[in-house]
N, C-alpha and C positions, 0 to 999 in steps of 0.2 A: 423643515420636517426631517429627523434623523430615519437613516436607513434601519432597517428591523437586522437586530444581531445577525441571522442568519446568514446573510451578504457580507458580513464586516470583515469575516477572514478565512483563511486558507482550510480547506477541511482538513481533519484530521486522521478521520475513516468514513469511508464511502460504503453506505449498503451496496448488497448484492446489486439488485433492481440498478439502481443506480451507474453500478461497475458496469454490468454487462451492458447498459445503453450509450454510455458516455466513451467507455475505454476499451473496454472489451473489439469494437470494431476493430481497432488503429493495432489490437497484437497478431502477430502469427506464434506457429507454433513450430518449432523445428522439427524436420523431418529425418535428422539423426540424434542420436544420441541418447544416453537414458530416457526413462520417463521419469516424471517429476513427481515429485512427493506433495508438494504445495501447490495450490490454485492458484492461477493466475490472480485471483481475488485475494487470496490470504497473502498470496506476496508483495503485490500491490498497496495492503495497506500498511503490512510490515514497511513498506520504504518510506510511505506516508509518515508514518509514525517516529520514524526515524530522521526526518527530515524536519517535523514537528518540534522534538524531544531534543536534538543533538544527538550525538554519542558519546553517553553518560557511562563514565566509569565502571557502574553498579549494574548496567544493564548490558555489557558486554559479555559472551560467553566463554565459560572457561575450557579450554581444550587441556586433554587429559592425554598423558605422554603413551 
């Protein structure tokens, strides 16, 4: 009997719900330095995605002199 897709591979992006049960534990938050502009969540899947995709030429950002 084959496994149902859902188990087959590596996620890509994690809901929320999901985030804060599974990973959200295992982070801290440092107690110097700026505050962050990004969510632990949104950066989380950013790396995901990234890890997914490679890094692709076209999806790299361009810095402005």
């Amino acid at each position: 009997m084959a496994k149902s897709k859902k188990y087959q591979s590596i996620p890509a992006i994690l809901e929320e719900d999901e985030f804060n049960e599974f990973v959200l534990p295992h982070l801290t938050k440092g107690s110097r330095g700026p505050n962050t502009k990004l969510t632990f969540h949104r950066l989380f899947n950013c790396l995901l995605k990234l890890m997914h995709t490679g890094c692709q030429w076209e999806e790299r950002h361009r810095q402005l002199n």
